[in-house]
C-alpha positions in Angstrom: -47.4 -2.7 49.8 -49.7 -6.0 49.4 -52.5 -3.1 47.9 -49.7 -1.4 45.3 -48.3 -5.1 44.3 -51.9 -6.5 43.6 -52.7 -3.1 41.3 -49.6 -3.0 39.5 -50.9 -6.6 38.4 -54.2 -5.6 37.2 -52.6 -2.2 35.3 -50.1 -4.5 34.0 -52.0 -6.9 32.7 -54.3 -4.5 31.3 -51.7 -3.4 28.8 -51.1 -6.8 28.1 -54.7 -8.0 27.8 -54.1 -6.2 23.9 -52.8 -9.1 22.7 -54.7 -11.4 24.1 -57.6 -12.9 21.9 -60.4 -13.6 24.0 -61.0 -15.5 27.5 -62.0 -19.3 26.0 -59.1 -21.6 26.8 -58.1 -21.8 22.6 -58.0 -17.5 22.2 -56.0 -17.6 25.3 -53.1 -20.1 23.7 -53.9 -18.1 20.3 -52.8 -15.1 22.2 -49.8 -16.8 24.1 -48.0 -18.1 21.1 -48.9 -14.3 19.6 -47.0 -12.9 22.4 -43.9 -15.5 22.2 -44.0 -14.8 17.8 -43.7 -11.2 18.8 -41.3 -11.5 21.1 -39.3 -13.6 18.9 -39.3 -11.3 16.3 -38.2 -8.2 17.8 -35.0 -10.5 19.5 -34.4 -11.6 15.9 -34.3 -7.7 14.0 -32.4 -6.8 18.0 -29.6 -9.2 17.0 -29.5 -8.4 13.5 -29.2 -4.8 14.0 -26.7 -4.8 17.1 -24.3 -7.7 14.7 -24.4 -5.2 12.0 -23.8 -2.0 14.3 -21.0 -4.2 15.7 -19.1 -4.9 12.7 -19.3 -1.0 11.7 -18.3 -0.3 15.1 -15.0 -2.4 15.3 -14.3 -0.9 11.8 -13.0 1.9 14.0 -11.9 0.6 17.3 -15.0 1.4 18.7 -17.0 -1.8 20.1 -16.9 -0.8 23.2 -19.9 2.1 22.2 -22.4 -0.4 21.3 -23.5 -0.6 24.8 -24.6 2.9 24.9 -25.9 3.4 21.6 -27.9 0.3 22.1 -29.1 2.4 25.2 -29.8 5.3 23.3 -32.0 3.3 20.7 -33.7 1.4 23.3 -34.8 4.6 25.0 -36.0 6.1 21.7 -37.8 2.8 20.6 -39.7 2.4 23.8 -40.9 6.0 24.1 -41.9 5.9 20.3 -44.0 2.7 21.8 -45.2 3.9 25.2 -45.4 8.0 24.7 -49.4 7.7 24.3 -49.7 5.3 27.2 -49.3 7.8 29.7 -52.3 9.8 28.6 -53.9 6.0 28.4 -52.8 4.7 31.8 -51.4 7.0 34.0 -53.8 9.7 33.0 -56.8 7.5 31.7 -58.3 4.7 31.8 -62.3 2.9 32.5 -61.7 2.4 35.4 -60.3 5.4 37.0 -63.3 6.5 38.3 -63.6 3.5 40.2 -60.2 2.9 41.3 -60.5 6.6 42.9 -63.7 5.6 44.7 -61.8 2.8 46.7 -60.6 3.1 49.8 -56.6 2.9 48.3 -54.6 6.4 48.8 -54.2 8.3 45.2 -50.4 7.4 45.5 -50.8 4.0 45.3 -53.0 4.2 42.4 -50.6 6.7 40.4 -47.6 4.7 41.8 -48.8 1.4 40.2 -50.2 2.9 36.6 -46.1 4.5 36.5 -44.6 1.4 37.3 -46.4 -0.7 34.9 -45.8 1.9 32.0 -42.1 1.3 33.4 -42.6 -2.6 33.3 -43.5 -2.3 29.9 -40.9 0.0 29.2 -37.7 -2.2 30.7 -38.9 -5.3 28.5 -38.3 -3.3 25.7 -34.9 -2.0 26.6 -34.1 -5.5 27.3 -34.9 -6.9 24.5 -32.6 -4.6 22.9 -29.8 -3.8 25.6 -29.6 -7.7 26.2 -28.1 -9.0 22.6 -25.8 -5.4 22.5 -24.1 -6.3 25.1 -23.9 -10.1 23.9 -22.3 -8.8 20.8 -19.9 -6.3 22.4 -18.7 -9.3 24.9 -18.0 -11.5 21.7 -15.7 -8.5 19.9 -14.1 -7.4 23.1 -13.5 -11.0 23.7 -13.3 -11.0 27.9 -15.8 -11.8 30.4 -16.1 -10.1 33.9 -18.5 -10.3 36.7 -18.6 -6.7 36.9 -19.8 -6.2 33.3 -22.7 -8.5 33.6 -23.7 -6.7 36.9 -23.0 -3.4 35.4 -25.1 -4.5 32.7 -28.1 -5.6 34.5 -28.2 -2.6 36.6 -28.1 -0.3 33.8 -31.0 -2.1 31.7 -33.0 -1.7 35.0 -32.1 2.0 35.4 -32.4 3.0 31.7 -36.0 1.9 31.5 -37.3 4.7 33.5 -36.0 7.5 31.0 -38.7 6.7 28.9 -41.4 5.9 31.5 -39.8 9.8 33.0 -40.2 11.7 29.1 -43.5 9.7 28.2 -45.2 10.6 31.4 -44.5 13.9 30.7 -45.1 14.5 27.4 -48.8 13.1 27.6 -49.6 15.2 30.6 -48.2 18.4 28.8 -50.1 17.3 25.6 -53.1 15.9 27.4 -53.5 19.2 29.2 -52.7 21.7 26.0 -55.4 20.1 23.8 -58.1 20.0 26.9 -57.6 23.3 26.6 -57.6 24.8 23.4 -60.5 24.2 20.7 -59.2 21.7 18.5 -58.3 19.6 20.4 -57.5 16.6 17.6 -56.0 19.0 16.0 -53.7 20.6 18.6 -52.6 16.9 20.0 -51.6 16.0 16.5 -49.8 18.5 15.7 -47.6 18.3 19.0 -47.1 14.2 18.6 -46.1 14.5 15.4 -43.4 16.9 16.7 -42.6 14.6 18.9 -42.2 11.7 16.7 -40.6 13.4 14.2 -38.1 14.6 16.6 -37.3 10.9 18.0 -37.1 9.7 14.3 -34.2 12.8 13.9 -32.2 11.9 16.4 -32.1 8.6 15.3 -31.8 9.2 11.7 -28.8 11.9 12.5 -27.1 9.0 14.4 -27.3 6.3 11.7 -26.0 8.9 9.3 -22.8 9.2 11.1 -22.4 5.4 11.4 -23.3 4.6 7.5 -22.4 7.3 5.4 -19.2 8.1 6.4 -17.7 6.0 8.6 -16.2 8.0 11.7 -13.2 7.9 13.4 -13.6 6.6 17.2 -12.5 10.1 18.0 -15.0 11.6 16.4 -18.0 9.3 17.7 -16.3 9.8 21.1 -17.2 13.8 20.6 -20.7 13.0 19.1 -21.3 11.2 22.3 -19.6 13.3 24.8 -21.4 16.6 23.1 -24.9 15.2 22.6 -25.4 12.4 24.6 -23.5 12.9 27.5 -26.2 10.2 29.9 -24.9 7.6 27.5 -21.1 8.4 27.3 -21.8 8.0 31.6 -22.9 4.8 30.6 -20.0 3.7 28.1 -17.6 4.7 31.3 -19.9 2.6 33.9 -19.5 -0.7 32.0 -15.5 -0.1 31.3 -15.3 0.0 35.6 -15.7 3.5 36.7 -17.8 3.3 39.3 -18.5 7.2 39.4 -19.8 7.3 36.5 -22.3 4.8 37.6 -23.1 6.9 40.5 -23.7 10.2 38.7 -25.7 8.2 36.2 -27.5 6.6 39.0 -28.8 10.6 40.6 -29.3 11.4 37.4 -31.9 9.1 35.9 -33.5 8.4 39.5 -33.7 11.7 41.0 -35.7 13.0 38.3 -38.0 10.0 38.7 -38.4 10.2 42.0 -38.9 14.0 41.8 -42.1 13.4 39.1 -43.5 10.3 40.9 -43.4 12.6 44.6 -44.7 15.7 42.3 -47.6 13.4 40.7 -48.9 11.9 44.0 -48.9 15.3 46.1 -52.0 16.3 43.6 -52.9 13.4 41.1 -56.7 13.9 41.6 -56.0 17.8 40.9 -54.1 16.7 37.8 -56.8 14.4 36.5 -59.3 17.0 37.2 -57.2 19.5 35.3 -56.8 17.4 32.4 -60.4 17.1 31.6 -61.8 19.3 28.7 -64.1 21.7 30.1 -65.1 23.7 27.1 -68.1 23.1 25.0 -69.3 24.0 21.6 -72.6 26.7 21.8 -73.0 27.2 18.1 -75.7 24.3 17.3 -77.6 25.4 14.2 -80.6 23.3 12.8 -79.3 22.3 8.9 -80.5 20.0 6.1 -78.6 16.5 6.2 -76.6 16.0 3.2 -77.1 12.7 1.4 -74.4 10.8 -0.5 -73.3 7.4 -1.9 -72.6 4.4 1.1 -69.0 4.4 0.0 -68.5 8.2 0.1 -70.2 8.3 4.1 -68.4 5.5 5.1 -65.3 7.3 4.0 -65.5 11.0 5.3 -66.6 8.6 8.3 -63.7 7.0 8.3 -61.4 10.3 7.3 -62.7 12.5 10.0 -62.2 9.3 12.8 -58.5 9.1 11.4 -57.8 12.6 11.6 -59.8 13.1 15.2 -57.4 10.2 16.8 -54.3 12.0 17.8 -52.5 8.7 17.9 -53.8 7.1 14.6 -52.5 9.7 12.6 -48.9 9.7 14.5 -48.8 6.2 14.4 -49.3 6.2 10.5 -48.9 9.4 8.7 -44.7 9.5 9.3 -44.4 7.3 6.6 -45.7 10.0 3.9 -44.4 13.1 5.5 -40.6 11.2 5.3 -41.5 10.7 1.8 -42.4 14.5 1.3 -39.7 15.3 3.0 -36.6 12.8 1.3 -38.0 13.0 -2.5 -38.0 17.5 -1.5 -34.7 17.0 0.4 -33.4 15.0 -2.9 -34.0 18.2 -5.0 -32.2 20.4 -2.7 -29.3 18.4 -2.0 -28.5 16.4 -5.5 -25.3 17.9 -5.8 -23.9 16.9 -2.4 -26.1 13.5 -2.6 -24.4 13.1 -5.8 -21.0 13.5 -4.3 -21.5 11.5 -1.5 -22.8 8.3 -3.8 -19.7 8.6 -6.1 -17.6 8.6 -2.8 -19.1 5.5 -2.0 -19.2 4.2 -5.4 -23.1 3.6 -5.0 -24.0 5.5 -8.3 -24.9 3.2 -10.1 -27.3 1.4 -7.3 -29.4 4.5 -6.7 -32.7 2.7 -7.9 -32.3 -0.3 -5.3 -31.3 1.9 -2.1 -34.4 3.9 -3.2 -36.4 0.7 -3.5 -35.3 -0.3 -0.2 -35.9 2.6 1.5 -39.2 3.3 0.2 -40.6 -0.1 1.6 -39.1 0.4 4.6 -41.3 3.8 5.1 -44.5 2.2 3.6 -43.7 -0.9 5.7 -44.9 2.0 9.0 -47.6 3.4 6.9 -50.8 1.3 7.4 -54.3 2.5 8.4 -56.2 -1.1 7.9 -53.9 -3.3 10.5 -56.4 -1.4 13.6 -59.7 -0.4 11.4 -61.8 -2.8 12.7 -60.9 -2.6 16.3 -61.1 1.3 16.2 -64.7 0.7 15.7 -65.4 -0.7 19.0 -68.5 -0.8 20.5 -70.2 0.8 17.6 -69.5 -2.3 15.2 -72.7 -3.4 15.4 -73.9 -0.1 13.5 -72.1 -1.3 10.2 -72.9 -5.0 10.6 -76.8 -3.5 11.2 -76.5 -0.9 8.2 -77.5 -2.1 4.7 -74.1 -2.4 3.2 -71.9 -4.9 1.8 -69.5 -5.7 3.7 -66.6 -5.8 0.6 -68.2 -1.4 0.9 -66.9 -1.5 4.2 -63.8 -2.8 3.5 -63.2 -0.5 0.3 -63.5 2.7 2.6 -61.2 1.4 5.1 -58.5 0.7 2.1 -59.5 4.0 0.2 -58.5 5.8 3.2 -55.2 4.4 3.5 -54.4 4.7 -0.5 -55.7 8.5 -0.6 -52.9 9.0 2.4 -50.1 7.5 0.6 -50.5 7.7 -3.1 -50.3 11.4 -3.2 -47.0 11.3 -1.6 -45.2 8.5 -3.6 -46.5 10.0 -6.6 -44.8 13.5 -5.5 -41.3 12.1 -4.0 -40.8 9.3 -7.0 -40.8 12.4 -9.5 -38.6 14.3 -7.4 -35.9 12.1 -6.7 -36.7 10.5 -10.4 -35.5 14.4 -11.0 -32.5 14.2 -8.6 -31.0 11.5 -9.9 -31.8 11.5 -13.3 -33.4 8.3 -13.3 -34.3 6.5 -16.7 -38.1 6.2 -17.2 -37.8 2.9 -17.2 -36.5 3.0 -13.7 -38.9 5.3 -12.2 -41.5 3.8 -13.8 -41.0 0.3 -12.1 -40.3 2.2 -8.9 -43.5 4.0 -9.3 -45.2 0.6 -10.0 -43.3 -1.6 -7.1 -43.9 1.2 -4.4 -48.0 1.8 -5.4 -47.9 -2.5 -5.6 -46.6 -2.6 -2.2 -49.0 0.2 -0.4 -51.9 -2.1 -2.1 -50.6 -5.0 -0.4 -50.2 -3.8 2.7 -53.6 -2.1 2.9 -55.9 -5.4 1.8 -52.9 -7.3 4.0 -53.7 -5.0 7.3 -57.3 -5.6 7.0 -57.0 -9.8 6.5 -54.9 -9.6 9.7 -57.3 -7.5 11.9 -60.3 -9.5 10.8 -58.4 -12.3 12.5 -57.0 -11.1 15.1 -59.4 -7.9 16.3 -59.5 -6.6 19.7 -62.6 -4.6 20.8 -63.0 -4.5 24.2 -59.2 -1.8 25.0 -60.2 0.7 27.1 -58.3 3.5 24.7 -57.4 4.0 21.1 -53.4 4.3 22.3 -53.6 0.4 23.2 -55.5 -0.4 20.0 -53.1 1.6 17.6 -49.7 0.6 19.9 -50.0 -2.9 21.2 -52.7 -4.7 19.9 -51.8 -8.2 18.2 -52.7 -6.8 14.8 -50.8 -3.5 15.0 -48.0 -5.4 16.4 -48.0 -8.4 13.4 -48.3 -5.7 10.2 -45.3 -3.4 11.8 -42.9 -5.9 13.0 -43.7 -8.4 10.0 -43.2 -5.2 7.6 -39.8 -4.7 9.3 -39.4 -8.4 8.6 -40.1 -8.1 4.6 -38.1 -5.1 4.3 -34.8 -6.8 5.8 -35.7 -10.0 3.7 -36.3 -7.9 0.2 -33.1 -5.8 1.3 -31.1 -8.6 1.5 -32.4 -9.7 -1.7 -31.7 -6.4 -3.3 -28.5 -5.6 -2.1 -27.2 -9.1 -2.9 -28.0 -9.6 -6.2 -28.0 -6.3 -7.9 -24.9 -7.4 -9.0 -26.4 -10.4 -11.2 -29.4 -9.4 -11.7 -30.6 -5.9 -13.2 -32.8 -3.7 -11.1 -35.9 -3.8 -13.5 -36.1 -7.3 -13.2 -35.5 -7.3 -9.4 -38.6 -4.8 -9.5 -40.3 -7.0 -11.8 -40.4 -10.0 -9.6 -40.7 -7.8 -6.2 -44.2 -6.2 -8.1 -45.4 -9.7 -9.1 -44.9 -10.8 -5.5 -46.8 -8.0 -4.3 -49.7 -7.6 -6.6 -50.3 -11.3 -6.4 -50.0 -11.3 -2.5 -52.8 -8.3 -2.5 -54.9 -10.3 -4.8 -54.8 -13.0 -2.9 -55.7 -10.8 0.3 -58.5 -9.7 -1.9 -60.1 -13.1 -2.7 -59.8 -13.9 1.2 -61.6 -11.0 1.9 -64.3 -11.3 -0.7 -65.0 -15.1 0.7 -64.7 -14.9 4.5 -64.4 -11.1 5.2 -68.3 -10.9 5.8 -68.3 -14.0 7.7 -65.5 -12.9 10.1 -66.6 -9.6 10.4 -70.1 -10.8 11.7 -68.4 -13.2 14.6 -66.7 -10.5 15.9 
């Protein structure tokens, strides 16, 4: 036990270490106080989101769901967070080699690389679980000893769903692409799936909260029919204890089953998940020359695309804009329907507004850029090249990703809903604004907070301090320009509400721009 207890520390504080800023005394506080902002942050958009899913819920009757449904999203945020750390940690790692050399049973070392993907795991469903349950307690209006305990045993027990479904997935994925000959291409393909298929399930399930507002009968079915774990849950914390019990078999047998499966033949498994196939169709050709900007960015487009979880981490945002501004087109008449049923008609420009920063808020290549570099940083600082070149490729790439798609869904839902041009032009204008901002924005905040030294691309793209400021401080600015929105649309019209929103925005990317035309070179050569 003492040699599993002191490993689970190392592997846990190895997924940790990504937001940690460097080992002098001052980058270690720097990365302290990162961790508690962070922390903070996702407790404050928790609360927010379980108050609001709490007053909708009462609506109907139905507090007593926010438990589970909390559950569900907690399970469906944490394995959108941790399903590339199993290929990472449990599969992966620097050190693997090493730790396999020791005199420490295989078990132990695959025992402790699943429990600290499950460590990871349960802070998240805490975070989230914790303040449902506050929120529930405060509608229902009674306090038992049994709910608290039933509470904190099903936080504890929840957590290992994801840590069960991520482990998984990256050994099926891990060992598909090792065999097949795109590999890049292969493992992005299937995370994507994946992601898209988490981001369904969740969409499907706001839907039926916010659209129409259903019965308590008819979210009990929804439950019952398609998330029958949870609806075990939602019993377990009303006092039946069988419940508990079969949800108890249910989320540990399987667990138990994987970890017993995975230790019989980890160092088979490993073995098997290493790519054995090589290329044998080298032909001597001439080098192509071209401009600095154009190399560095087909360099930078072919490391984007050969990063499996770079592109899933980034490229949702414009495939939900392909998909909503097609889907408009297809669906105007019952979209239509459903807006005069709400009596949104004549709002159409500001939930589009809204919605559209919330999806560019998740799109950003430039927030990990310099870290993916790595070890080979020292190519570009040694290369004859600007460093305001650098930094133009890195934002090109994201803009290229992006543009094409806003420019394509803006004209179809601007088609939809018969927007005026006035409308979609300042739509047009406050969505490219924004994507600007957010590119020149993602590369000021990894120049100042990079990591170099992860031992994979999953921590660098999932957990770094830089990937975790842009995506949770995104969230943050689309709830703040929502509220703004929503509550004054009333007042004020929406082409002055774009106005000021663009003004913000462009200003905010020029002054990005200046920072990184004055100390960009000089922060890019301490790293």
């Amino acid at each position: 036990m003492r040699k599993l207890w002191v490993l689970l520390k190392i592997n846990f504080r190895s997924l940790l270490a990504a937001l940690s800023m460097g080992s002098s005394s001052r980058k270690k506080g720097r990365g302290t106080v990162m961790l508690i902002t962070v922390g903070i942050l996702i407790m404050f958009l928790s609360c927010y989101y379980c108050v609001l899913g709490g007053y909708l819920l009462n609506m109907i009757d139905a507090i007593d769901y926010l438990f589970p449904i909390a559950a569900f999203l907690s399970c469906c945020a944490s394995l959108l967070f941790t399903v590339f750390c199993a290929t990472g940690v449990v599969f992966g790692g620097r050190d693997m080699d090493l730790m396999l050399s020791l005199p420490i049973q295989p078990f132990f070392i695959m025992l402790s690389k699943l429990l600290a993907l499950y460590l990871e795991n349960f802070m998240f469903c805490a975070v989230i679980m914790i303040p449902a349950a506050f929120v529930q307690l405060y509608w229902q209006g009674r306090i038992s000893a049994g709910y608290w305990i039933a509470v904190a045993l099903i936080v504890v027990l929840v957590a290992s769903l994801p840590t069960l479904f991520s482990t998984l997935i990256g050994c099926v994925i891990s060992f598909l692409s090792s065999r097949l000959k795109h590999k890049a291409l292969v493992a992005n393909i299937l995370y994507l799936g994946v992601f898209l298929a988490i981001f369904a399930g969740i969409f499907s399930l706001q839907m039926r909260l916010t659209n129409k507002l259903p019965t308590r009968a008819e979210l009990s079915n929804f439950v019952v029919n398609w998330l029958y774990p949870f609806e075990l849950i939602h019993r377990a914390i009303l006092g039946d204890g069988w419940a508990f019990f079969i949800f108890l078999l249910g989320v540990l047998v399987p667990f138990l089953l994987i970890i017993y499966l995975f230790s019989a033949k980890y160092q088979k498994i490993l073995a098997g998940l290493v790519p054995y196939a090589g290329k044998s169709d080298y032909q001597m050709k001439r080098i192509g020359i071209s401009a600095p900007f154009n190399a560095l960015f087909q360099k930078e487009w072919k490391r984007y695309f050969g990063c499996p979880v770079y592109v899933a981490n980034t490229l949702l945002g414009p495939i939900f804009l392909l998909v909503g501004g097609i889907g408009a087109i297809y669906l105007r008449a019952d979209l239509q329907i459903l807006l005069a049923q709400t009596g949104m008609e004549e709002f159409i420009p500001q939930i589009l507004s809204i919605a559209a920063v919330f999806i560019l808020s998740i799109t950003c290549t430039t927030h990990v850029s310099i870290s993916m570099e790595g070890k080979n940083l020292w190519i570009l600082k040694a290369s004859p090249l600007t460093p305001m070149t650098v930094f133009g490729a890195k934002i090109a790439l994201q803009l290229v990703i992006i543009w094409p798609a806003v420019l394509i869904a803006g004209l179809c839902v601007t088609i939809a809903f018969h927007m005026s041009l006035l409308d979609a032009t300042l739509l047009f204008f406050l969505c490219l604004s924004y994507s600007m901002m957010t590119a020149l924005w993602g590369l000021v905040v990894n120049l100042t907070f990079p990591k170099m030294d992860c031992e994979n691309d999953t921590v660098i793209v999932k957990q770094s301090a830089s990937a975790m400021i842009v995506i949770l401080g995104g969230m943050l600015l689309t709830a703040i320009i929502g509220v703004f929105v929503w509550f004054t649309q009333t007042w004020i019209p929406f082409f002055v509400q774009a106005g000021i929103l663009s003004m913000i925005f462009t200003i905010t990317a020029i002054l990005c721009g200046i920072w990184l035309s004055r100390n960009g070179e000089r922060r890019l050569l301490q790293i």
